[in-house]
N, C-alpha and C positions, 0 to 999 in steps of 0.2 A: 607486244611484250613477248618476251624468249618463254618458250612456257618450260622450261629449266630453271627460269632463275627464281628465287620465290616471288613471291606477290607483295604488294602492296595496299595498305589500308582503302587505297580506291577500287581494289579490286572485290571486295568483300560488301556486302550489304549489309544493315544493318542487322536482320533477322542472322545473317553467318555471323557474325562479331558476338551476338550474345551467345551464340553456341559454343563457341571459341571459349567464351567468357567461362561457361556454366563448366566446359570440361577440365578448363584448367583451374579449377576452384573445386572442382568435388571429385576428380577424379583418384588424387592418391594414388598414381602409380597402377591403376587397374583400367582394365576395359569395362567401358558403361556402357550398360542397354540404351539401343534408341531409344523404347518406350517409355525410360525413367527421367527425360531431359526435360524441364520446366522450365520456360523463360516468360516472366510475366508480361503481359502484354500480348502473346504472340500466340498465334491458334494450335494444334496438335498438328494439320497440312503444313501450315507457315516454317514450323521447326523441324517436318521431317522430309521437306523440299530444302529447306539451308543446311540441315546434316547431307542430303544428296548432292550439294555443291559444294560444300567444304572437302567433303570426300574426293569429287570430282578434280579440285584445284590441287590435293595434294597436302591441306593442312591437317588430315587426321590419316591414322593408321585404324581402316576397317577390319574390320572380322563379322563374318558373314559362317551363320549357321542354319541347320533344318533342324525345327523343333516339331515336337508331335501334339497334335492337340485331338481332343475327341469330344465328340458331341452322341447322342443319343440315336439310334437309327428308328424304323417305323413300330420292330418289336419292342424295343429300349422302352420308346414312350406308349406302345400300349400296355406295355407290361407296370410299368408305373401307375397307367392309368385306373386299370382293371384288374392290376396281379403279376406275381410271376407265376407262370403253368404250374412248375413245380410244388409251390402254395398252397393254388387253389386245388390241388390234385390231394395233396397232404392234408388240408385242412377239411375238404369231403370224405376221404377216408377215418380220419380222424373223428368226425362227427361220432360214426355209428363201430367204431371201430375196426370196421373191413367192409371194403367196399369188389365189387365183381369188375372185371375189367370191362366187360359187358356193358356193365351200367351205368359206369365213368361214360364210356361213350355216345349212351342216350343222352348222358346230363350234359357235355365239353361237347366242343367240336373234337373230331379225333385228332386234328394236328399239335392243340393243345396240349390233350390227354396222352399224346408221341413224348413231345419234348417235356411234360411233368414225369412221366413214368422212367425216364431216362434221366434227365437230372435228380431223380430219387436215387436210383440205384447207384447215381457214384459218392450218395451219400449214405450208400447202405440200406437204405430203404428197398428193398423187392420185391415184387409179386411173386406168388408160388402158386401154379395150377390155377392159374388165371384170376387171385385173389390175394387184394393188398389188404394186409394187415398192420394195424399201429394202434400197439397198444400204449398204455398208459406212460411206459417209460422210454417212450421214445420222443425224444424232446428236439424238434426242429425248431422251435419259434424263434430261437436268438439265432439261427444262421439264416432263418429266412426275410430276418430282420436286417442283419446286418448287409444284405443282397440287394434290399431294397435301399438301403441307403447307399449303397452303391451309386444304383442309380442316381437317387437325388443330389448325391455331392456331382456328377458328371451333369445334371444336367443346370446347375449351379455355375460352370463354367470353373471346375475343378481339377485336377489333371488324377486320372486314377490311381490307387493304390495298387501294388501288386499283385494283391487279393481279388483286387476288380476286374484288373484284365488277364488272372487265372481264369476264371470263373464265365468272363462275360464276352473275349476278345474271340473267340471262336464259336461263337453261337450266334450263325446267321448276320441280321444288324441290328443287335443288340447293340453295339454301338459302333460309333463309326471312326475311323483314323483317317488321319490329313493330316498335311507334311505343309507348313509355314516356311517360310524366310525368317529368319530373326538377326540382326544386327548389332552390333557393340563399335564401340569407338573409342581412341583415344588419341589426344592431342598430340602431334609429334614437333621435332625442334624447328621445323617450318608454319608452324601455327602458331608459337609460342614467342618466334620472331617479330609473325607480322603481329599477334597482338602486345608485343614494346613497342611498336612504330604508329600503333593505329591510337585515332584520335574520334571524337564523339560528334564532332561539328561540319564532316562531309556529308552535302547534302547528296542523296540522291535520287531522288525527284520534284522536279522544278511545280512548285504552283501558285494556282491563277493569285492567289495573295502573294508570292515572293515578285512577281510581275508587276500587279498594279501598284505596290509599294516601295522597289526599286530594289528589295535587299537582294536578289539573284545580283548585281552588281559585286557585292565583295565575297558575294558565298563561294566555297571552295566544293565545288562538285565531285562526285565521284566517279571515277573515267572504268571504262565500260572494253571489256575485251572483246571483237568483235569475232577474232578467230579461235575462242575457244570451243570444241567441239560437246555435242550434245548429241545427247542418243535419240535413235526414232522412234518414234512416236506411232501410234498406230490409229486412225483418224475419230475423228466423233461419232459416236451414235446413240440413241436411246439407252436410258434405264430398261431393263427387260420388263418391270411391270409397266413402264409405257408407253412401252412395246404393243406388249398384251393389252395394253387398253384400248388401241388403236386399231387392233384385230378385232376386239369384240365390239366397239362402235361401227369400223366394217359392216360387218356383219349385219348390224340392225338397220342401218341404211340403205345395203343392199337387199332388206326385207320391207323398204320403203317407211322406215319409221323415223322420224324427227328427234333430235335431241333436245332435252329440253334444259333448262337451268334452275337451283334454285338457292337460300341461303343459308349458310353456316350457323348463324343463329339465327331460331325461330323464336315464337310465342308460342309457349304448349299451347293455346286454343288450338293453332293448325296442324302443331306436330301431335297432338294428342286426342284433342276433344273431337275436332272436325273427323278422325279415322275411328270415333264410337268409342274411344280406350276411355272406362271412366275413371272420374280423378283420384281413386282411392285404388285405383290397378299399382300394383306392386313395380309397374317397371317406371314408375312417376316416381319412387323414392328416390332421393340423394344418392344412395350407394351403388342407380344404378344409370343413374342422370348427371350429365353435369349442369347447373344451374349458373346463371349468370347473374351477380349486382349490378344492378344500372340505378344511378341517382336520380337519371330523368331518359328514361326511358322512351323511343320513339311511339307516337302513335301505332295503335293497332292496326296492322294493314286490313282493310276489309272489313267494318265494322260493323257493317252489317249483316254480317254472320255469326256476330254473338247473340245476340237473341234467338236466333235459329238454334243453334247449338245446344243454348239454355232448353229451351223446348224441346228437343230431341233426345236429351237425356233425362231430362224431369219424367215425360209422359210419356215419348215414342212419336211413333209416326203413324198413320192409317193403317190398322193391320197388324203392327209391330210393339210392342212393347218400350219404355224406355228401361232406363238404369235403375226409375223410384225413388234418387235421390236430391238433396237439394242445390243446384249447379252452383259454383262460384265463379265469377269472371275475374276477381282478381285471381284466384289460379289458372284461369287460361291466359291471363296476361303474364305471367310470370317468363323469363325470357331463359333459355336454353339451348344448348349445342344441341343440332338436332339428331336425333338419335337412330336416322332411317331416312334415305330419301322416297319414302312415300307420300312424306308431305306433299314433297315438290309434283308427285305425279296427283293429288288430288287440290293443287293451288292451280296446276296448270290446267284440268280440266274444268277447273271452275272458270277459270276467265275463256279459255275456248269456248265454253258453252253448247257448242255443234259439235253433231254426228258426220262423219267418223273422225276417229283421231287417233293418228298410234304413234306414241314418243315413250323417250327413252332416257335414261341417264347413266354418268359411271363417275360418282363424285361421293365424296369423302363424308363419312358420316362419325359421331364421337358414342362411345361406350363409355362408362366408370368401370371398368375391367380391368383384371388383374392381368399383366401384362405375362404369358407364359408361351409355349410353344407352338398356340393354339390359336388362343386370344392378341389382340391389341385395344388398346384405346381408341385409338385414331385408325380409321382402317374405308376402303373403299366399299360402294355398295353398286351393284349391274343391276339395274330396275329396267324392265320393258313394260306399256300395257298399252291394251286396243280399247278404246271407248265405238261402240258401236250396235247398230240393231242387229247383227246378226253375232254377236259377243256371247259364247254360251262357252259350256263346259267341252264340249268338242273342239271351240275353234281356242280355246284355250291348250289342250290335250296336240292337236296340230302343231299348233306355233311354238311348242315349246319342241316337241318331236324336230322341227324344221331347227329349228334355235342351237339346240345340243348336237346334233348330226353337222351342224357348221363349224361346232366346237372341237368334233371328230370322236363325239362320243355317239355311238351308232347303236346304241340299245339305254333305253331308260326306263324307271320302272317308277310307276306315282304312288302314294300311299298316302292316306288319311291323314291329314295333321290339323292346328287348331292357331286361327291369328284372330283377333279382337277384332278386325276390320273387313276379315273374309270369310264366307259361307258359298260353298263349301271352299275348303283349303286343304292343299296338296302339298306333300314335300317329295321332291324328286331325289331320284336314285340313280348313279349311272352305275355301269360297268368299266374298271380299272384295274387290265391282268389280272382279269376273272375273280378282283373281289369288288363287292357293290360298297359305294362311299353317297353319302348324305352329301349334296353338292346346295341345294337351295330350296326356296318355299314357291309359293303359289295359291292365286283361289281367285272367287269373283265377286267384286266387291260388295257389302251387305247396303240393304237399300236403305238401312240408317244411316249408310256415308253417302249416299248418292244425291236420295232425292230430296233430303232438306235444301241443298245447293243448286237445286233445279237442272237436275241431270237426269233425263226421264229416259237413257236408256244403259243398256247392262256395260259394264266395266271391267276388264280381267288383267291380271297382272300377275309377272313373275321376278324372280332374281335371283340372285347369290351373291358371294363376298368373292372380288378381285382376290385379293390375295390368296384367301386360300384356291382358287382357282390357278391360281399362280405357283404355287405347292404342289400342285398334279402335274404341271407343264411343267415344270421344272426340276419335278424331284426333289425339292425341299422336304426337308424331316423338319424344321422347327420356320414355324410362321416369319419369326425375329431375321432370318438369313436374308430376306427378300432385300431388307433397308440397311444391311452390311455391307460397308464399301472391300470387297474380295474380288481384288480386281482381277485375279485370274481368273474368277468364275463370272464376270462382268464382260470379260474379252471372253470369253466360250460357251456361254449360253444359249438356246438353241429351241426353237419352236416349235411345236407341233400341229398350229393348225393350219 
């Protein structure tokens, strides 16, 4: 075909004919956004793949613009989360009515107590002789209110007020700017042509029923331009978090450890009872679990672990204490998204049964979480652990040391933390351009999860969350960007280990 001449109804698919449809029935004479095109049936890719060839072929007149969108940068959202400096600078003065600049300083960090003492003064607020004063009629709270809602309508997915990005667009990354493509379209006298000429009943794709029933015999197909040109394409590769999964399973393999598997839905006995969590623990409520109906319900894998369990939380173990109260099994039968792959790391040492053992996972676990910048529901879990006699707190201290330096974090720091399943337990620290970030937990596991399951030697285990791990390699400011199809930052993403 002349690609001069216009087209014809076989030139078009069906998903381009209803875009054709939708512009010349709602357009009015104006340019439509791509994003506001609905055509029933047909997915948000489907329609903005047939606006890219209806464009292509010459039936719409595009317009192509840069639109500005902003999102929240790392001060944006700690400042939301903990304060704006300015705030908390004003509202410790405020307390006692003057405060020393001195003293601000023992209480903030000083970079804080920097950028509050500064965004004071171009509110009028100023120290004199090294002492901030605010007395009674000095009234911040409705501008430090209205700052803060700043932020929250921006991290809303809002576009700022003028006010906002006075106030917020040159302080650091408080928030951040990026430049979109945005698209509009409308039908021209070549579109509007071919849809007088087009007709509903060209097929275009033959199947295996128009074959075995003969109707491909009178069907009228739609013919296919083979020289029309199409732009390059630039070849396949991973997701970048499956990328990065593939680096850190690396990684434990070549520290000679096994990957192990386990399942999406458990029986709280394993996801909860079997790890010592007793059944009145706060994180077994609904709001913080998701829970499964099942009408008939598969047998309980391993059933001969409920009475151990019973027993172990009733009275204890040799030595050890239980919970003291009275166990139920139909709440360890109760069925749930499992909330942690710990499970899987203590199903699978129970069926290994021998010493040594060191396996791994990096699979998907569920939270009841409110989904924010930080959190998701659905989100991956990195578990490593060694089952073995020589399993202590040193070769734990080691392996995680080895683990994180692979990661290419080359300083870590451990600190005291508390898990229902581990004594003792550790949360790791690393260093990240010289500020320390809470990356994962750790400990060794308590012989209330061990030795009822007839595990007679020590167990130690560590992790963290993919994703957020994936927010430090990446530079993410919001959790949610990772599972955002931005295919600019899809094509130019980039590793660090």
């Amino acid at each position: 075909m002349d690609q001069n001449e216009p087209g014809t109804e076989e030139d078009l698919s069906p998903q381009e004919l209803a875009v054709l449809r939708f512009l010349a029935e709602n357009e009015e004479g104006k340019m439509i956004p791509e994003d506001t095109i609905v055509v029933p049936g047909y997915s948000t890719q489907s329609i903005r793949s047939a606006v890219s060839w209806v464009i292509k072929k010459g039936f719409v007149d595009p317009e192509s613009s840069e639109v500005l969108i902003y999102t929240l940068g790392e001060e944006g959202l700690r400042s939301l989360k903990d304060g704006l400096p300015e705030d908390l600078v004003y509202k410790y003065a405020r307390k006692n009515g003057q405060v020393s600049l001195s003293e601000l300083n023992n209480a903030m960090p000083a970079d804080l107590v920097k950028i509050g003492i500064t965004q004071l003064a171009k509110l009028g607020l100023r120290p004199s002789e090294g002492i901030l004063k605010v007395d009674r009629e000095t009234e911040l709270e409705d501008e430090m209110q209205r700052r803060l809602q700043c932020l929250r309508s921006i991290m809303d997915g809002n576009t700022p007020s003028s006010y906002c990005l006075e106030v917020f667009k040159k302080r650091g990354d408080m928030i951040v700017e990026r430049k979109i493509q945005k698209r509009k379209l409308r039908i021209n006298s070549r579109g509007r042509l071919i849809l007088e000429k087009s007709a509903d009943d060209a097929v275009g794709q033959l199947t295996p029923e128009m074959i075995t029933s003969g109707a491909w015999k009178n069907a009228r197909f739609r013919k296919y331009d083979l020289n029309l040109s199409t732009e390059n394409v630039s070849g396949s590769f991973l997701h970048p978090l499956s990328y990065l999964r593939e680096e850190v399973a690396r990684i434990f393999l070549d520290m000679g450890f096994s990957e192990m598997r386990g399942h999406f839905i458990e029986y709280s006995g394993w996801n909860m009872d079997a790890l010592f969590i007793p059944q009145d623990h706060p994180a077994r409520d609904m709001q913080d679990t998701f829970y499964i109906e099942s009408d008939a319900p598969p047998e309980f894998e391993d059933q001969e672990i409920l009475p151990i369990l019973k027993k172990v939380h009733e009275k204890g173990i040799r030595g050890y204490t239980g919970w003291g109260y009275r166990w139920s099994e139909s709440e360890a039968k109760k069925l749930l998204l499992r909330t942690h792959t710990t499970v899987s790391t203590i199903r699978n040492l129970y069926h290994i049964g021998k010493a040594p053992a060191a396996i791994f996972s990096i699979d998907r676990v569920f939270r009841h979480e409110s989904v924010d910048w930080k959190h998701l529901a659905e989100l991956h879990q990195i578990e490593g652990a060694y089952y073995a006699e020589d399993a202590n707190l040193s070769t734990l201290k080691w392996l995680m040391e080895e683990f994180y330096s692979r990661l290419g974090f080359s300083r870590i720091r451990l600190i005291p933390s508390y898990y229902p399943y581990t004594e003792p337990s550790m949360d790791v620290v690393v260093e990240i351009n010289g500020k320390e970030v809470e990356l994962g937990g750790s400990g060794i596991f308590r012989p209330e999860v061990l030795k009822p399951l007839g595990l007679d030697k020590p167990a130690i285990a560590w992790g963290m969350g993919l994703e957020r791990l994936a927010m430090i390699y990446y530079n993410l400011n919001d959790i949610r960007g990772i599972y955002q199809s931005d295919i600019n930052w899809l094509k130019s993403f980039k590793l660090r280990i």
